[in-house]
C-alpha positions in Angstrom: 119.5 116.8 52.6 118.5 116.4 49.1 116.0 119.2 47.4 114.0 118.2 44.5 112.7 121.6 42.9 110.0 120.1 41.3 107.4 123.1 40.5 104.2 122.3 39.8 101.7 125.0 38.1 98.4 125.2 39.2 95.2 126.0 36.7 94.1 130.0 36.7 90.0 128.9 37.1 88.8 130.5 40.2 87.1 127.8 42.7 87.7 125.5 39.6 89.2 121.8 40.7 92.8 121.3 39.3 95.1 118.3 38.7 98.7 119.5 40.0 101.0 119.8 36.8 104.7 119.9 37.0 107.8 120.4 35.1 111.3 119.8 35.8 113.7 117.1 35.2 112.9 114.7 37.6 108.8 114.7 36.2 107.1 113.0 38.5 105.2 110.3 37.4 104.0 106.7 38.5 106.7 105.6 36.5 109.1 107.5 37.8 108.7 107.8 41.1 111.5 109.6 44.2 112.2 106.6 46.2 111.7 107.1 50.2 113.1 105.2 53.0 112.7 104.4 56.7 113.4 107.7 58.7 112.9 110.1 55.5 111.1 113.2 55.8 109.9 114.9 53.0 108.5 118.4 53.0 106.2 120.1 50.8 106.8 123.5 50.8 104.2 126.5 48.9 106.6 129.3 47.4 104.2 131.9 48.9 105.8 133.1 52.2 102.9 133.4 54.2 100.5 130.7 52.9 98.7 130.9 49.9 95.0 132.5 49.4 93.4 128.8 49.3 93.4 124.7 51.2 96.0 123.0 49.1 95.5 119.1 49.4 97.9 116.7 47.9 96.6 113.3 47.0 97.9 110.1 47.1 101.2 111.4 47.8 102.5 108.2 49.4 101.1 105.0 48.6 99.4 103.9 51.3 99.2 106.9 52.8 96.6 109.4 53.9 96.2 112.7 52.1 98.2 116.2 52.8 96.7 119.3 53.4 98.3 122.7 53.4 96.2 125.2 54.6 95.8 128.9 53.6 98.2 129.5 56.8 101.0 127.0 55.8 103.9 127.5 53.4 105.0 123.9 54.6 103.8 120.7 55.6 106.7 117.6 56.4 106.1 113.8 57.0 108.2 111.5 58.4 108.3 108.2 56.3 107.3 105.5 58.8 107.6 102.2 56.7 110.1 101.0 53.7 109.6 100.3 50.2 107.5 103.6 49.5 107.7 105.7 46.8 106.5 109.3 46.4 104.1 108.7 43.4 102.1 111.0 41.1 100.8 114.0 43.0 97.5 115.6 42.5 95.4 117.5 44.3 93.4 120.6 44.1 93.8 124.5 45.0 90.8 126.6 45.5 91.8 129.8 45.1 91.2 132.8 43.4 92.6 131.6 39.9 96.3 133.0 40.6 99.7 130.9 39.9 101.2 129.4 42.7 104.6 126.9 42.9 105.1 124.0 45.0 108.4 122.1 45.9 109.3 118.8 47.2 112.3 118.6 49.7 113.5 115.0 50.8 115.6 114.5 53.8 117.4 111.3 54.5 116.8 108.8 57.4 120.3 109.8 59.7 123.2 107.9 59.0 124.4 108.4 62.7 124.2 105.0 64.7 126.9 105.5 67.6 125.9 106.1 70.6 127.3 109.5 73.0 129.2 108.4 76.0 128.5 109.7 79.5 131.5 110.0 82.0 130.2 109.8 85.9 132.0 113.1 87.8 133.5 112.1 91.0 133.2 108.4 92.6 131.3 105.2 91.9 130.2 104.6 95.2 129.7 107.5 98.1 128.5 107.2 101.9 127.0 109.1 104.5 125.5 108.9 107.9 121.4 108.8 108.5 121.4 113.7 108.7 124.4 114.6 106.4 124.5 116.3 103.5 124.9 114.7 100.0 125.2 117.0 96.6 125.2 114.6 93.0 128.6 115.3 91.3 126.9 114.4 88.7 128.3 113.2 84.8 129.3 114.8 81.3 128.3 113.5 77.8 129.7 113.9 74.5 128.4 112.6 71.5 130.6 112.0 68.2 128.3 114.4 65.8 126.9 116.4 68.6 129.5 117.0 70.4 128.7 118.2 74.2 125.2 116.9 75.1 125.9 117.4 78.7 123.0 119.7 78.9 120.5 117.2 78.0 121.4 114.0 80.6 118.6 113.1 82.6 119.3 112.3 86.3 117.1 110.7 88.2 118.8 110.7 92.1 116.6 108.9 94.7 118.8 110.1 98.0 117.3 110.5 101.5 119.9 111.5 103.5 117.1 111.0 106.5 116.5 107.4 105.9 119.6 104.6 106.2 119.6 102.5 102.8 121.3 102.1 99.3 120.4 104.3 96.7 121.2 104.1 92.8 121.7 107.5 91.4 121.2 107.2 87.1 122.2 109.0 84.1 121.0 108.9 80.6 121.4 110.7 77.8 119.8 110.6 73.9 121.9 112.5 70.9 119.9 113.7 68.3 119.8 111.3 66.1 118.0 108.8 68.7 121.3 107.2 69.7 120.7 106.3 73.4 124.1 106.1 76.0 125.0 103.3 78.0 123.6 104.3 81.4 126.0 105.6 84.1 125.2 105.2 87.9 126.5 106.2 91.5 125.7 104.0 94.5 124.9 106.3 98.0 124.8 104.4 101.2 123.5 106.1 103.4 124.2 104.7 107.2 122.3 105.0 110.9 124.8 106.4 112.9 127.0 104.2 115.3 125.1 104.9 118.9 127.4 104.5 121.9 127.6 101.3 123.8 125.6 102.8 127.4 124.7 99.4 128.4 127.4 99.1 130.8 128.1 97.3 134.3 126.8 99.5 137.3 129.0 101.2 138.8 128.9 100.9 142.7 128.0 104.1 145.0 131.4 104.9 146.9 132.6 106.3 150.3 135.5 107.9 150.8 138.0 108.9 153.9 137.9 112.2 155.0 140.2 114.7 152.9 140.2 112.9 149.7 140.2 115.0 146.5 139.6 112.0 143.8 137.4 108.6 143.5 137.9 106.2 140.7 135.5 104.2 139.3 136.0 101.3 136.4 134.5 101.0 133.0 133.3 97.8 132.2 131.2 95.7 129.2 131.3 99.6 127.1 132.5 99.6 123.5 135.8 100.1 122.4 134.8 103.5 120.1 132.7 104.9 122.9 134.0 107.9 124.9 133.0 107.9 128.4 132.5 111.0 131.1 132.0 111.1 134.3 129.8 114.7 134.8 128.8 116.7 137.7 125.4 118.2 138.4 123.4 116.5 135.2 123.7 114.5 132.3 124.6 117.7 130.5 126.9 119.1 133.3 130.5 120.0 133.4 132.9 116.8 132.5 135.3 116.2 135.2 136.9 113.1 133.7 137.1 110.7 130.6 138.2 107.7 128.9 137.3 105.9 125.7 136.5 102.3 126.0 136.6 100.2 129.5 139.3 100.7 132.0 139.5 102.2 134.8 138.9 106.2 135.7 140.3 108.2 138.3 137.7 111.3 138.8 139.4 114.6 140.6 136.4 115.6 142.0 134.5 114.7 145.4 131.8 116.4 147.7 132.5 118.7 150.2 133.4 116.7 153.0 130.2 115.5 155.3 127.8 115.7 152.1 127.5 113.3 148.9 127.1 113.8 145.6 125.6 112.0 142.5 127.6 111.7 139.4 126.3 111.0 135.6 128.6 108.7 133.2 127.5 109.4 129.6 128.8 107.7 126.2 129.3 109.4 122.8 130.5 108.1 119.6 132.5 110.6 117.1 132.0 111.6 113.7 135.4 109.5 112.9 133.5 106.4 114.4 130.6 107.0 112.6 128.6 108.7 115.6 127.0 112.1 116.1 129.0 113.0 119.4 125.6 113.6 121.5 126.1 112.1 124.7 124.0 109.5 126.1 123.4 108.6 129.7 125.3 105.4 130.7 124.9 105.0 134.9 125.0 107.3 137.9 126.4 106.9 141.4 126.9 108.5 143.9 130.0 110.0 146.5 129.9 110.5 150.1 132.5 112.0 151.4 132.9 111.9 155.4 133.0 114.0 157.1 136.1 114.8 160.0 135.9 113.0 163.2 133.4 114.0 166.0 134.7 114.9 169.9 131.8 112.9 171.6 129.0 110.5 171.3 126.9 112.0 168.8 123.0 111.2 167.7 123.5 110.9 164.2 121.9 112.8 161.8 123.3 114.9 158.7 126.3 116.7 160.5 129.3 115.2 161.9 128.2 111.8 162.7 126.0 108.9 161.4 123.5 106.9 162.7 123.6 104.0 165.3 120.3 103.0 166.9 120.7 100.9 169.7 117.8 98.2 171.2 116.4 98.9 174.9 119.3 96.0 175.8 121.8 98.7 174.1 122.0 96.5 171.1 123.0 98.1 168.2 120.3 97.3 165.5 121.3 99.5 162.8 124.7 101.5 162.2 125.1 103.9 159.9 128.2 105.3 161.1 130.7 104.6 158.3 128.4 107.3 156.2 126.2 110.3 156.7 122.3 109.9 156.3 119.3 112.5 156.0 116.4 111.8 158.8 113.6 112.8 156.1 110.3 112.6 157.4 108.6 111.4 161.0 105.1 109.9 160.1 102.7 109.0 162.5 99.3 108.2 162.6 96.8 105.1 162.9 95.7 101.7 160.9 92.0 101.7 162.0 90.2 98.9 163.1 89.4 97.7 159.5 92.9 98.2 157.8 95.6 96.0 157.2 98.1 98.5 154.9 98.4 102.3 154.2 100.4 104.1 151.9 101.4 107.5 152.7 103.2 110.0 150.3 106.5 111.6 151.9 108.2 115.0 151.6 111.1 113.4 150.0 112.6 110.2 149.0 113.7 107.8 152.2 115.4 104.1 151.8 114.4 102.9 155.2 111.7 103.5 158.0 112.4 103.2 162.2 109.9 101.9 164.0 109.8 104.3 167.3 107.1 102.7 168.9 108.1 98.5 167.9 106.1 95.9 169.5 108.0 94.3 172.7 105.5 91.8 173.5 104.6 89.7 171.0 102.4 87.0 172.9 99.9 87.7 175.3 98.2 84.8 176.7 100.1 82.4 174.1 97.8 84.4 171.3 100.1 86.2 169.1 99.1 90.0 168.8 99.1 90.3 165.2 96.8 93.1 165.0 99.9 95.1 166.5 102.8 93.4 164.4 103.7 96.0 161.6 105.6 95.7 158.4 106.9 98.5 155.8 108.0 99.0 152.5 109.3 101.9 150.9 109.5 103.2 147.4 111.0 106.8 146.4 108.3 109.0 148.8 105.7 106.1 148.7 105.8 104.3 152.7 103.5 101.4 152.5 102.5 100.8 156.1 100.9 96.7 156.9 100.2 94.3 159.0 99.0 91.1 158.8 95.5 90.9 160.7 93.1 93.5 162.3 92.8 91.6 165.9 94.5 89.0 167.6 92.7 85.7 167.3 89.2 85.2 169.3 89.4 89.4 170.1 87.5 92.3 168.1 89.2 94.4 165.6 91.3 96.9 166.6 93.1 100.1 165.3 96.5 100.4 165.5 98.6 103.2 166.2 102.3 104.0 164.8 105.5 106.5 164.7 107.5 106.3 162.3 111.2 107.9 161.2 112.1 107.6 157.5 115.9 107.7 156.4 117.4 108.2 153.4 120.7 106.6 153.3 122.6 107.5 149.9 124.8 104.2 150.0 121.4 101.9 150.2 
């Protein structure tokens, strides 16, 4: 910074107009003008230290340039020289004031010599990754600059991270020293992944029934994932594991049903952190146990204690058999298809698999017309029986209602 103590005297006539004189050695002039550059400022300061008792306006004090005013509040007024080639010509101007002396001087500062730019260092590594939840903090960057010296302060981070939404992000850092100099930007790539979600789309596994007095059943994994940790639970798909194995194989579980009674088990999958998953279990399949119960001493009726089910034709036929596994007898539904219906759906107690027919048809031709009206069908869904048949009266005879009882079953291995 250069200072050119130029002082310039102003006339003593009170609210009388005044051309600036000056003495020193430089003596301003038009022909002997300060030369200004590009980046200069140049400050005009008032000797008074709290302004002077009058508007102080400087004219023509760049050519080119608009005029300066110091007001009674200013002891200073700067400008920054925008364009080359200008010269700080002859000042004048004028002071109204109340007729007293007053000094002005010219202070030139030069355009910064400092071109190189600060450097920013990145803290930590280029590239960081998370899953889709986690938590991510910006290590963020230092900067030093070569006149400056530790600009770290003034970096500006911009850091675009939404750990709740998978994607790539670009994390920047940019830094100005004073001089204008700007760094060479700095950046961190965050990827930020969906979790790996385990593989649950695996082959059914088949209900099982096992002997009397067995303590285990073992089931086989198949078509899972490799990183995918399967259990076998008991009571929900949130109850207690009773066995597990990561990937397919097979899976020997150490827990039945009592004996006579089944039981339905849940296989979930999870994925670990290390694998890129959360560890929340997901439900894969369920199946179900029965466990038999010990051998009868006599013909039994079937029914949910000792023995199954065999249902036998009025020929003694046996037309179902059950026996190799205990069933539930959960509903007997009767009641009537009137004269206009062909299908009724009743809602059960509870979920059956399969209906008996107590009262079945035994002639199915009367007079070589086929009793139709009488011929029933059934479906069953969970506790929805769907009761049909296929016309409302034999053919040339009125309609007529039809009468039927019913036993649903629920068998566990159907």
């Amino acid at each position: 910074m250069a200072n050119f103590n130029v002082t310039l005297l102003v006339s003593t006539g009170k609210n009388a107009s005044a051309v600036w004189s000056y003495s020193g050695s430089l003596g301003l002039s038009s022909g002997n003008p300060i030369d200004v550059q590009i980046g200069d400022t140049v400050t005009f300061i008032r000797h008074a230290s709290s302004g002077g008792d009058a508007n102080v306006t400087l004219l023509n004090v760049f050519t080119s340039n608009a005029n300066i005013v110091l007001t009674t509040s200013q002891t200073s007024v700067a400008r920054t020289v925008a364009s080359g080639g200008t010269t700080l010509d002859t000042i004048s101007g004028s002071n109204q004031g109340s007729g007293s002396t007053d000094s002005l001087y010219i202070e030139r500062q030069a355009a910064s010599s400092d071109t190189t730019i600060p450097v920013i260092t990145r803290t930590g590594a280029a590239s960081v990754s998370l899953n889709v939840g986690g938590t991510y903090s910006d290590a963020g960057a230092t900067a030093t600059d070569n006149t400056d010296g530790n600009i770290t302060s003034s970096i500006v981070t911009s850091n675009p991270v939404n750990v709740n939404t998978a994607g790539t992000y670009t994390v920047t850092y940019n830094v100005d020293d004073a001089a204008g100099n700007s760094a060479t930007q700095v950046t961190r790539s965050v990827t930020v992944t969906a979790y790996v979600l385990p593989d649950v789309t695996i082959t059914d596994v088949e209900s099982i029934t096992r002997p009397n007095g067995s303590t285990n059943h073992a089931i086989t994994i198949a078509a899972g994932s490799s990183v995918t940790i399967y259990e076998v639970r008991t009571g929900s798909a949130s109850g207690t594991v009773v066995a597990t194995r990561t990937g397919n194989g097979a899976l020997t579980v150490s827990n039945i049903p009592s004996a006579g009674t089944s039981a339905t088990y849940y296989i979930t999958g999870r994925v670990t952190t290390g694998n890129g998953g959360n560890n929340a279990a997901a439900l894969a399949d369920t199946y179900i146990v029965v466990h038999e119960a010990a051998a009868g001493s006599g013909t039994g009726s079937g029914g949910t204690g000792t023995f199954g089910l065999r249902v036998f034709d009025a020929n003694n036929n046996v037309t179902l058999d059950l026996t190799d596994r205990v069933v539930t007898f959960r509903q007997r539904v009767t009641g009537s298809l009137s004269a206009s219906e062909t299908s009724k759906t009743v809602t059960l107690n509870a979920a059956g698999t399969c209906v008996i027919n107590l009262t079945p048809l035994t002639v199915i031709y009367v007079s070589n017309i086929p009793q139709r009206q009488k011929i029933l069908y059934f479906t069953i869904s969970g506790t929805a029986l769907t009761i049909k048949r296929t016309a409302t009266n034999a053919a040339g005879s009125a309609n007529a209602a039809q009468a039927y009882d019913l036993l649903v079953v629920n068998d566990p291995v159907s």
